[in-house]
GUDRENGU-624750 format. One record per residue (C-alpha): x, y, z. Coordinates in steps of 0.25 Angstrom, whole numbers, padded with zeros to 4 digits, always signed. Layout:
! GUDRENGU-624750
XYZ
...
END
This chain:
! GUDRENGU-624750
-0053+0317-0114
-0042+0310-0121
-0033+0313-0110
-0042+0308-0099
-0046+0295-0108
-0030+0294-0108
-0028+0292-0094
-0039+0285-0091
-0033+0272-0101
-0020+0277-0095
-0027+0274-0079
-0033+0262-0086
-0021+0254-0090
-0012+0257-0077
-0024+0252-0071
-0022+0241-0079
-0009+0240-0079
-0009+0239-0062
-0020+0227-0063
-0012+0218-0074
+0001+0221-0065
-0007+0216-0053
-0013+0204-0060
+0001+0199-0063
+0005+0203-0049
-0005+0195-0041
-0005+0182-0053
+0011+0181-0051
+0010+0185-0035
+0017+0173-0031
+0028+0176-0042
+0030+0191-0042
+0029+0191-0026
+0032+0179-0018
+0042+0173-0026
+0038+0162-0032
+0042+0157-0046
+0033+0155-0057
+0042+0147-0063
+0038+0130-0059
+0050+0130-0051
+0045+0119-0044
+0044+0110-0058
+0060+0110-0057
+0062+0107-0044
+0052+0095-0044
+0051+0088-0058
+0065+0091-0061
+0078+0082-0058
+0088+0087-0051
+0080+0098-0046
+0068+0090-0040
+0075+0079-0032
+0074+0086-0021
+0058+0089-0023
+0046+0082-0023
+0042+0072-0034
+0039+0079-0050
+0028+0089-0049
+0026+0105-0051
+0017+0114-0049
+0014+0116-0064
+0022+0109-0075
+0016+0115-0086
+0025+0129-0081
+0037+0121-0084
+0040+0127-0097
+0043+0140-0091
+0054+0136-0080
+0062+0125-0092
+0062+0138-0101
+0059+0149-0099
+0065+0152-0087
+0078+0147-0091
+0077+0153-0104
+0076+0168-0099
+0085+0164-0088
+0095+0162-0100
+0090+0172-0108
+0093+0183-0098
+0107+0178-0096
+0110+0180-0111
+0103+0194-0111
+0114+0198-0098
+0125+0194-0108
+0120+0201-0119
+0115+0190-0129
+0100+0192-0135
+0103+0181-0145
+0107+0170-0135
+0112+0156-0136
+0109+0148-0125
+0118+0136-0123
+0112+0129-0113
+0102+0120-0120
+0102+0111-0133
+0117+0115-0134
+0114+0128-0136
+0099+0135-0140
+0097+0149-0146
+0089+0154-0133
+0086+0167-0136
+0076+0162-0145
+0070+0160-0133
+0070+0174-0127
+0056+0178-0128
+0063+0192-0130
+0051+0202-0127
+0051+0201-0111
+0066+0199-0111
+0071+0212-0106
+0065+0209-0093
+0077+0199-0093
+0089+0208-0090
+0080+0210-0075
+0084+0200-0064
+0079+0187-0069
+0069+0185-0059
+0063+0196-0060
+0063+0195-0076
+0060+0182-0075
+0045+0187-0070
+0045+0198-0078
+0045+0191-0091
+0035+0183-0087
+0025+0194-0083
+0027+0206-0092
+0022+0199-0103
+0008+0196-0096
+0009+0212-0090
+0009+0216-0105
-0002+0206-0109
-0010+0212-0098
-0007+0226-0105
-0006+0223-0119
-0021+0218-0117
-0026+0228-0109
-0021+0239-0121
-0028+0231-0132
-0039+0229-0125
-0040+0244-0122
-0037+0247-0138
-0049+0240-0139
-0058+0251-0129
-0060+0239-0120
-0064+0245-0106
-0051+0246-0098
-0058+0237-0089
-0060+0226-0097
-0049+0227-0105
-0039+0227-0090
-0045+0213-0086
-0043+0207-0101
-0027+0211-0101
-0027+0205-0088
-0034+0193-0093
-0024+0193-0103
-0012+0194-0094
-0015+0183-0087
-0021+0174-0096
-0020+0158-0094
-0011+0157-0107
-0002+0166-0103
-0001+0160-0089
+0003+0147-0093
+0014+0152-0104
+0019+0162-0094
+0031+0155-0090
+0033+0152-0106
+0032+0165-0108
+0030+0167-0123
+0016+0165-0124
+0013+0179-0114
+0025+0185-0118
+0021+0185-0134
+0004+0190-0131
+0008+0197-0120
+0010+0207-0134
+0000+0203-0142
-0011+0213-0134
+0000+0224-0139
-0002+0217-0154
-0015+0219-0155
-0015+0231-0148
-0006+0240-0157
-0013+0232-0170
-0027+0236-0165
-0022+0250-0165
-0015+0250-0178
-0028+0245-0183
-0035+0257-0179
-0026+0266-0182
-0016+0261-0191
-0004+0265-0186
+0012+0260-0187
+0014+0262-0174
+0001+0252-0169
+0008+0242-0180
+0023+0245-0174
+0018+0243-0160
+0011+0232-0163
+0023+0225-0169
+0030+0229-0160
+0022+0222-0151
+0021+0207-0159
+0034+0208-0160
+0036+0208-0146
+0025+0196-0142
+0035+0188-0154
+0049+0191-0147
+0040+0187-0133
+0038+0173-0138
+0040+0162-0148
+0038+0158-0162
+0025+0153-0158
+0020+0166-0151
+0024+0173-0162
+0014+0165-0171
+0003+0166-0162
+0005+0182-0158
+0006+0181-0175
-0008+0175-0175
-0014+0184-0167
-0010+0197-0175
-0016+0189-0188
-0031+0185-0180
-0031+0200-0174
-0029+0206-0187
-0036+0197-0195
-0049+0196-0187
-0050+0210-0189
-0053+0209-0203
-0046+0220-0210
-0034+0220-0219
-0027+0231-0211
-0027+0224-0200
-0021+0212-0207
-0011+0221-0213
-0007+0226-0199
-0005+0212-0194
+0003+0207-0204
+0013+0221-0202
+0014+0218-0186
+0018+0205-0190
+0027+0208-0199
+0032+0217-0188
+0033+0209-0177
+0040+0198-0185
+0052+0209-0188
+0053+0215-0175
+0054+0201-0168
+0063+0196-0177
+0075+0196-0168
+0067+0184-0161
+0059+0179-0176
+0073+0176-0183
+0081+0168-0171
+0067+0159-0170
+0065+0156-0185
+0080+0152-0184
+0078+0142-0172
+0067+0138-0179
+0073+0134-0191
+0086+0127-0183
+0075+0118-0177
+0067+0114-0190
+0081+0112-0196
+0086+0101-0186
+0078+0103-0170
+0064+0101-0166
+0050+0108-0161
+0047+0106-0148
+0035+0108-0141
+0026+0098-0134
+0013+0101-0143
+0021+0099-0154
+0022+0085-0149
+0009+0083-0147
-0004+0078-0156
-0017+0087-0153
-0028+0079-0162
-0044+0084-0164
-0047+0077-0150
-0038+0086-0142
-0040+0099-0148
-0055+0096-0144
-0050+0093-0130
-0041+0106-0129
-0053+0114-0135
-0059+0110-0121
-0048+0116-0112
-0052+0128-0118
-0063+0128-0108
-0052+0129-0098
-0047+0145-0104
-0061+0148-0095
-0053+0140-0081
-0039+0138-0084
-0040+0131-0071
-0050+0120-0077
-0036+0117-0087
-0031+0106-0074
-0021+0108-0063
-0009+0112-0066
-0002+0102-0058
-0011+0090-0066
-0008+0083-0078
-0010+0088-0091
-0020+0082-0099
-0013+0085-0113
-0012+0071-0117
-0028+0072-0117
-0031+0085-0122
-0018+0088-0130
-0014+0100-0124
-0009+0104-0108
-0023+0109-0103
-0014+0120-0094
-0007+0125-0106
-0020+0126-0114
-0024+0139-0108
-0033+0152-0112
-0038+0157-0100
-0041+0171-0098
-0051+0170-0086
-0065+0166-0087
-0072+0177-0089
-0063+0184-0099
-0062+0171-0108
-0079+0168-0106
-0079+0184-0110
-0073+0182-0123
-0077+0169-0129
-0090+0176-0125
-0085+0189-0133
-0079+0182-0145
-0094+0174-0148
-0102+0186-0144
-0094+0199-0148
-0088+0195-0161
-0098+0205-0169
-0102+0216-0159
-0087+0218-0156
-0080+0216-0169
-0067+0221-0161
-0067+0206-0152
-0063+0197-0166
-0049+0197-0167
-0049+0191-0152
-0061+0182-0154
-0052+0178-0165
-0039+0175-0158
-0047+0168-0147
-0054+0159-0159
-0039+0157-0165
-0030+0155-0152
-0040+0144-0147
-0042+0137-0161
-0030+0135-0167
-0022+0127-0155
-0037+0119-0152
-0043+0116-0166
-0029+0115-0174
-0017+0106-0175
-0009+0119-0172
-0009+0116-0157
+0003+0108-0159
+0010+0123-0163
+0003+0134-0156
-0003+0126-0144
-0010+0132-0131
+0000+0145-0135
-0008+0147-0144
-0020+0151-0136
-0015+0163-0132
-0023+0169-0143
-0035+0164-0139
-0031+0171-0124
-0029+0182-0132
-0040+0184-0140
-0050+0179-0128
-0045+0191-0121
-0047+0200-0132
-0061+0193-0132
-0065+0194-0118
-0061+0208-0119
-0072+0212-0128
-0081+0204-0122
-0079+0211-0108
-0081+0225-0116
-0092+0223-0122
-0099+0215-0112
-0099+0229-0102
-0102+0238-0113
-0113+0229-0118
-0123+0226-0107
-0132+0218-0117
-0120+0206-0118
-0124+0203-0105
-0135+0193-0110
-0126+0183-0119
-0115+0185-0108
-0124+0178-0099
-0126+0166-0109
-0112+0163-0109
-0111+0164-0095
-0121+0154-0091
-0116+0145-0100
-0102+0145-0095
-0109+0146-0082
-0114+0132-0085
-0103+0127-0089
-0093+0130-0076
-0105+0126-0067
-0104+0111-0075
-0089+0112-0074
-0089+0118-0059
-0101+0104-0058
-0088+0093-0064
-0079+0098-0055
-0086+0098-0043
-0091+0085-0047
-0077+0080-0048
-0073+0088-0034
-0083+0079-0028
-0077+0066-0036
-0064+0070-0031
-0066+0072-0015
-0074+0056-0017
-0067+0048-0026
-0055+0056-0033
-0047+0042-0031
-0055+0035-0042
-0055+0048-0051
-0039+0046-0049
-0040+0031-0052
-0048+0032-0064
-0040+0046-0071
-0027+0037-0067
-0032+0026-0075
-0035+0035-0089
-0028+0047-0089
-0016+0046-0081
-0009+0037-0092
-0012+0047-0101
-0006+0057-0092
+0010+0053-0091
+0016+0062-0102
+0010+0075-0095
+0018+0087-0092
+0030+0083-0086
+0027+0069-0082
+0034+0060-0091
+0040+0050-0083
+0035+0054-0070
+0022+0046-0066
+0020+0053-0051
+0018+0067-0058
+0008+0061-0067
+0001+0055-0055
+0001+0066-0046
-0001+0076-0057
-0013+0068-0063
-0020+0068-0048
-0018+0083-0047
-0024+0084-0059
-0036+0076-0055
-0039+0083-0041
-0038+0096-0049
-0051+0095-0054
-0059+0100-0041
-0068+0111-0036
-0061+0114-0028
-0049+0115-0032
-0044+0131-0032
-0040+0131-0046
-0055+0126-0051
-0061+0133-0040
-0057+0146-0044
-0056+0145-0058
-0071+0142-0056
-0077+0151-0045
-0070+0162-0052
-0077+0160-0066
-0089+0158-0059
-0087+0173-0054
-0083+0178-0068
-0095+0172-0072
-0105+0177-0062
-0099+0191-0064
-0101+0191-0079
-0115+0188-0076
-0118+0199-0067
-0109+0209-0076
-0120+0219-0078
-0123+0220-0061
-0109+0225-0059
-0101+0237-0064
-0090+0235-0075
-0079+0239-0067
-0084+0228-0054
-0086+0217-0068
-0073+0217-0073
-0064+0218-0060
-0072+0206-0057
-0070+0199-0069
-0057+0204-0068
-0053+0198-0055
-0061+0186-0058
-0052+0184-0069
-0037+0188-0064
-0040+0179-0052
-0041+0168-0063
-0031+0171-0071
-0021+0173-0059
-0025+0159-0051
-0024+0153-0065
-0010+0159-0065
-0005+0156-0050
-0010+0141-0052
-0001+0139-0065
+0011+0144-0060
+0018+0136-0046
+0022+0149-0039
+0033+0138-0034
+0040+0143-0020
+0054+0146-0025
+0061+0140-0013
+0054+0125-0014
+0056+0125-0027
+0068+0135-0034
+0069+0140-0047
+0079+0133-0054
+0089+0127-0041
+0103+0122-0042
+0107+0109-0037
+0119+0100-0038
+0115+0094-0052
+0113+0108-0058
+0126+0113-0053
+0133+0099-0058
+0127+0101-0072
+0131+0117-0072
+0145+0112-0069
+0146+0100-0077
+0141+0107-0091
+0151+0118-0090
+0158+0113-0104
+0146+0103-0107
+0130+0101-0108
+0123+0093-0099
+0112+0082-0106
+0100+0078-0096
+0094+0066-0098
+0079+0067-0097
+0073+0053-0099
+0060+0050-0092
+0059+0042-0079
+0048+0038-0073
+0054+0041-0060
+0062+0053-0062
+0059+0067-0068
+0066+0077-0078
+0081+0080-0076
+0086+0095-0081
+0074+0100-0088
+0078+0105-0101
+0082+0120-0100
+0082+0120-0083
+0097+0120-0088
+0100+0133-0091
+0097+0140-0079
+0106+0132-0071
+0117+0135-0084
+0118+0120-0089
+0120+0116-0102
+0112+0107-0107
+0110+0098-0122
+0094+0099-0121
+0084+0111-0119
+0069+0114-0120
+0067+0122-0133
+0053+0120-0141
+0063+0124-0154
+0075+0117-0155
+0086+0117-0166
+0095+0104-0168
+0103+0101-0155
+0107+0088-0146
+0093+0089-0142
+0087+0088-0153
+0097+0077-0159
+0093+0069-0145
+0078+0073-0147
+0076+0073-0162
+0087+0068-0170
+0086+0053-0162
+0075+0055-0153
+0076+0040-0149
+0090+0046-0141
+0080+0051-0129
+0091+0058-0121
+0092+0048-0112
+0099+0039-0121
+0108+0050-0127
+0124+0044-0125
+0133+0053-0118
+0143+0052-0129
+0133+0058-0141
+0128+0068-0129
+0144+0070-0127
+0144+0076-0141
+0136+0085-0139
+0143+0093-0125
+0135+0085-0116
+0144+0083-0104
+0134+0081-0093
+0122+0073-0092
+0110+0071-0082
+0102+0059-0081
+0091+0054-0071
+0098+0041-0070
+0113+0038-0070
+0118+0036-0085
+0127+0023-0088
+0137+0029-0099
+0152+0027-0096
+0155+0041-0102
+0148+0047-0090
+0152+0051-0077
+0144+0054-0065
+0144+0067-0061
+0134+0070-0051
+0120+0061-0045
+0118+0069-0034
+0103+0067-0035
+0091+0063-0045
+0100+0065-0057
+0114+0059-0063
+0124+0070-0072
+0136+0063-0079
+0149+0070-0086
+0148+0066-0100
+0162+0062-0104
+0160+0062-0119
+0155+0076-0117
+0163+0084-0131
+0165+0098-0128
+0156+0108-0132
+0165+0111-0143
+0176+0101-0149
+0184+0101-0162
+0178+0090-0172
+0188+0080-0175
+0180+0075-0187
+0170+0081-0196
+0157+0076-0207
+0149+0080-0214
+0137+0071-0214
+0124+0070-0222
+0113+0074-0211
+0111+0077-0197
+0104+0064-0193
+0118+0057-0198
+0125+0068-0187
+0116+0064-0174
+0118+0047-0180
+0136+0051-0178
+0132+0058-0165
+0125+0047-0159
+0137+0039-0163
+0148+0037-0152
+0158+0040-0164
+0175+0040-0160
+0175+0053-0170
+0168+0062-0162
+0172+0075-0160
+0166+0077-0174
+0159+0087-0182
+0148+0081-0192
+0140+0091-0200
+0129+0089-0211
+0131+0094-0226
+0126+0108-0224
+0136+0113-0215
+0148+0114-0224
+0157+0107-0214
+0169+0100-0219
+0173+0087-0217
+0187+0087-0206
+0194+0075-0199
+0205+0077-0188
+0215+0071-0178
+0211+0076-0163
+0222+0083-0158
+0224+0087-0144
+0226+0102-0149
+0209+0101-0152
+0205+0110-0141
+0193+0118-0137
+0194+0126-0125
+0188+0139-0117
+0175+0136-0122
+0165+0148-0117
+0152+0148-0121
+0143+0160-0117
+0130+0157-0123
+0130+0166-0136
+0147+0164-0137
+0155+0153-0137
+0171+0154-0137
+0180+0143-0138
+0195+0142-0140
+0198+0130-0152
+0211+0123-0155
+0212+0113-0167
+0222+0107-0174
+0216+0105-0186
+0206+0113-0193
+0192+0108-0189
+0175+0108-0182
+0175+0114-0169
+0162+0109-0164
+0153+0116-0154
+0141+0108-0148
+0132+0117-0146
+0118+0118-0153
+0122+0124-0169
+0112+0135-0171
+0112+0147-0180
+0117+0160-0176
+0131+0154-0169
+0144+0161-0176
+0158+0156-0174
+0172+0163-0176
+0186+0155-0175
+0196+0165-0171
+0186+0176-0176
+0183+0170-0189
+0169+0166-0194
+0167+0151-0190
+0156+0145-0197
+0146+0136-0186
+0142+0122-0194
+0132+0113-0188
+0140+0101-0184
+0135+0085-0175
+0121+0089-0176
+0120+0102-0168
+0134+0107-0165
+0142+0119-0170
+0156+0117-0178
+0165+0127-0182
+0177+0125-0192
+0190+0128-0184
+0205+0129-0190
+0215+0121-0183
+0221+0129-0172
+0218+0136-0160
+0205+0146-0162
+0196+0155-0154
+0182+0150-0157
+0169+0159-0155
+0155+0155-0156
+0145+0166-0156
+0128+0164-0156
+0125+0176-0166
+0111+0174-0173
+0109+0180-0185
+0093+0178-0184
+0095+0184-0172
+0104+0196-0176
+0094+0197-0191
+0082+0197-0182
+0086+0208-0173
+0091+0218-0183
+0077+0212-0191
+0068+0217-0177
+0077+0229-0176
+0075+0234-0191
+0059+0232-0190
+0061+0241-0176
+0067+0249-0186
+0057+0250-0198
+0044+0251-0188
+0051+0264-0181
+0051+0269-0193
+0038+0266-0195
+0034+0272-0184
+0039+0284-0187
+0033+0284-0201
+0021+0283-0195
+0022+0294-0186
+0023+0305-0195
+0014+0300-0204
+0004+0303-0192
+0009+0316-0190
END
């Protein structure tokens, strides 16, 4: 009987395990199978200068993607070349002078990266939702919920909204496509309490941690704590605080490196993220508690080509998603106020629905956590909706306050279905004066919206698409609700059809809404109008021209022109640049040019300060009038000019200071002063003071940088500061002929080594001890659970 019972659950999940494959299979057809990129690679191409002067004016198909082809791509692209040279502890020299990029890594799925990047690019993208899928599927099944049931919830899970619009981000699905796996081994342990469910299930925090940031670890955090705590028992508590512990040690390799970043940035960088930016008063939490309405038809949220109404509602209404389909989501708020007695099991998700919606709507904490954070509200109304499912067939009587809901929300989409089909019929008769009137009171509140600062024409034509979108028949409405409208009806008749014809309805119902929701939001580009990343004669310039130097790209705004180089687009084409996208960034030119004196917007930045700094090249929409720069190429929409006062990346200092504070450092920097090369330090770098006479002799040469190494050869005729510009961060070591070589912080953010007068071999080398401490720190808690382990085996035997 057991044996039977065994290959039954065995058949059920490869069943399952075919459906979920085939659910991402059909969703990402025009990906896996025709070619087509889910990268926007027509954003570069046509809102991107030099790429997009041979295009149409500035649009994409979906800006709100963009985050995905600036970073991430390029990120992976590099990080996959440090992994073929052997460096798991990268530097990456390529932006802000120099970042500690592996901080970045998103380690978990990173073993896919030693495949052809193409193929690996895709792979890290859809393992984490195949594991979702299954991960659910398994807790679910934990839970004795009906394979059935439980089959359309892990794909429900899967392809969740949430997850859909962070895809290309990457962290949010790569983090909780482990937390089913939590739960899971927890839920286990709690029945029978066993070190190998707490291992497991450490084991698989730790994962969901090294697959994201610092702020999905907080919220993967917060959902062990309500899942324990809603339980209600001290064991469970007591288990929760031991997988956490866990989690943490195991993970440390990535924990240590990012509490060091962090503590860089509070000590002299900045924060940077638009919602931190941003107010969200009483009045704007009430408004975003109405989009909630859209986690029932993402589709109702506005085109994806539109404007964003965030500086109405506070938030970008694309980027505020829950949806798990209809049905699944009306289930399980339907579950969560129904069920919370007869089926005790059905709390802690209740719970994380009520906490993940709550805390980013009815708190000030949006401004930190964000839409990210409703991920445990996708969670939990998973969990929900679940239940509800289960015990709505086992429990035929349900059917009656089942049927209260659905007319009510019935009620509700036929008065919604009633506005838009009144507006349908405004639209075909006098659109013109609904456009004259929208142009008068919203459009002026419309010209910051993504991407159109400066740029008036994609306001307007965004803003009209935005407008005709709200139409009947349009296919995204139309099908968002003709195919509740089905959910619903079905529901109703639940008890005239058998279970297994109910839930593959529902089931169908809802992949088919899950899947257009996903088609629609990414562009599915054809990669020969618009290719990914292409060379023209402007990157080759830059690629040649910064061999020995950085390139600076000025950005200003300009009514008539678009963005120049978006920050990162860099470093695939291998060009060194001064600036970089990073939300955490310690102190650096940027952040002297962006902090320090933000009235020096970089457009009025000289070329001599910039000089200082390696910057040998720069870019600008319009030509620059500045005697100390020659023009080097204006082959087409942009200018780039060699940088005669460009100092090498690394120079011998002819003078040094001490002075009292940094803001006295970036005033001698602005300063055209005659003394420069120099070194100037603050009191608490235990530099000495040092004046000499230039000699000819003063020679740095064979300069080779390769990322984590730098090797130089110095010659000096007095002892003095060799001073390197790049970005000074922790964990760099330098030797001088193979002797230690204490790295001082120098001019803000540059490196500086004491030399001895002659000729020296010079070795800089990124070592990081957080990183080193935290891997022996991960390997030691490997380590102590083995053991555990194997304690607790022969205890059982």
């Amino acid at each position: 009987m057991i044996q039977n019972t065994t290959r039954s659950e065995f058949r059920q999940a490869i069943i399952t395990l075919c459906l979920l494959i085939a659910a991402l299979a059909i969703t990402f057809f025009p990906v896996l199978f025709e070619g087509k990129p889910l990268l926007p690679s027509d954003f570069i191409d046509t809102m991107t200068l030099p790429f997009s002067a041979s295009y149409h004016p500035q649009q994409a198909y979906n800006s709100f993607i963009t985050d995905g082809y600036l970073q991430f791509y390029p990120l992976k692209y590099f990080t996959k070349q440090a992994y073929e040279a052997g460096n798991f502890a990268f530097w990456n020299p390529l932006i802000l002078n120099g970042y500690p990029q592996y901080l970045d890594g998103m380690w978990t799925y990173n073993f896919v990266l030693f495949l052809p990047f193409k193929i690996a690019f895709l792979l890290i993208l859809l393992l984490p939702l195949l594991v979702a899928g299954i991960g659910f599927y398994a807790l679910l099944r934990e839970y004795d919920i009906r394979a059935g049931v439980a089959r359309t919830f892990a794909m429900v899970y899967m392809l969740n909204a949430l997850f859909i619009t962070n895809l290309l981000a990457h962290f949010i699905p790569a983090s909780f496509s482990f937390a089913p796996l939590v739960l899971l081994f927890l839920h286990k342990y709690l029945r029978t309490p066993r070190f190998k469910y707490i291992a497991a299930s450490s084991t698989a925090l730790a994962l969901g941690f090294m697959a994201g940031n610092i702020q999905t670890i907080g919220f993967l955090s917060v959902l062990v704590i309500c899942y324990t705590a809603s339980q209600g028992k001290l064991r469970a508590i007591r288990s929760a605080i031991l997988v956490l512990l866990f989690a943490f040690s195991l993970s440390m390799i990535m924990i240590l490196p990012t509490l060091e970043l962090f503590r860089e940035t509070i000590s002299g960088g900045a924060f940077f993220s638009t919602s931190l930016l941003r107010s969200y008063d009483l009045l704007q939490r009430i408004e975003s508690a109405l989009l909630s309405l859209t986690f029932f038809i993402p589709q109702l949220a506005g085109s994806f080509r539109g404007v964003t109404l965030d500086q109405i509602v506070g938030v970008y209404t694309q980027d505020f998603e829950g949806a798990i389909g209809f049905i699944p989501l009306f289930i399980a708020v339907w579950a969560g106020s129904s069920l919370w007695k007869r089926r005790p099991e059905i709390k802690p998700f209740v719970v994380l629905m009520i906490v993940g919606l709550a805390i980013p709507i009815a708190t000030p904490l949006f401004r930190f956590v964000y839409h990210r954070f409703l991920v445990l509200f996708v969670f939990g109304a998973c969990g929900a909706g679940a239940f509800g499912m289960d015990t709505m067939l086992s429990k035929p009587d349900l059917i009656h306050s089942l049927q209260k809901w659905i007319k009510t929300f019935s009620y509700y989409l036929a008065a919604l279905t009633l506005l838009l089909a009144i507006f349908t019929v405004a639209h075909g008769f006098c659109f013109q004066i609904i456009e004259r009137i929208a142009r008068t009171y919203l459009l002026p509140k419309l010209q910051s919206s993504v991407f159109a600062e400066g740029n008036p024409e994609w306001v307007r034509s965004r803003f009209v698409e935005a407008l005709d979108y709200w139409r009947l028949t349009r296919p995204e409405i139309l099908i968002g609700l003709a195919t509740t409208f089905i959910g619903l009806a079905v529901l109703n008749w639940k008890n005239k059809l058998s279970q297994n014809v109910f839930l593959a309805i529902i089931g169908g119902v809802t992949f088919i809404q899950l899947a257009y929701f996903a088609h629609s939001w990414f562009p599915a580009s054809d990669i020969v109008n618009y290719p990914l990343y292409p060379e023209t004669q402007e990157t080759n310039t830059l690629h040649e021209q910064t061999r020995d130097s950085r390139v600076f790209v000025y950005r200003e705004l300009d009514s008539n022109k678009q963005f120049v180089f978006m920050d990162n687009e860099n470093i695939v084409y291998g060009i060194p640049e001064a600036t970089g996208y990073e939300s955490v960034i310690p102190r650096s030119l940027y952040m002297y040019s962006a902090v320090i004196h933000p009235s020096l917007r970089e457009g009025i930045l000289g070329s001599q300060f910039l000089g200082k700094f390696n910057i040998g090249t720069l870019v600008a929409q319009h030509a620059l009038s500045d005697d100390s720069l020659t023009l080097i190429g204006q082959s087409g929409p942009i200018w780039i000019y060699k940088n005669k006062l460009a100092t090498p990346r690394a120079f011998l200092a002819s003078t040094s200071s001490i002075l009292r504070n940094d803001t006295i450092i970036c005033d001698h920097l602005l300063q055209n002063d005659e003394q420069w090369p120099t070194a100037m330090f603050t009191t608490d770098q235990n530099a000495s003071v040092t004046k000499n006479i230039h000699s000819p002799l003063d020679t740095i040469s064979n300069l080779e940088d390769q990322c984590n190494e730098i090797l130089m050869d110095a010659r000096s005729h007095d002892s003095s500061y060799l001073v390197l510009s790049d970005t000074y961060y922790p964990g760099w070591t330098a030797t001088v002929d193979g002797n230690d070589a204490p790295i001082l912080r120098c001019n803000y953010a540059m490196r500086a080594i004491k030399i001895p007068s002659g000729a020296h071999k010079v070795y800089f080398e990124f070592r990081p001890a957080s990183f080193r401490i935290g891997t022996w720190a991960s390997l030691c808690t490997i380590l102590i659970m083995l053991i555990g382990f194997y304690y607790g085996r022969r205890r059982q035997t």
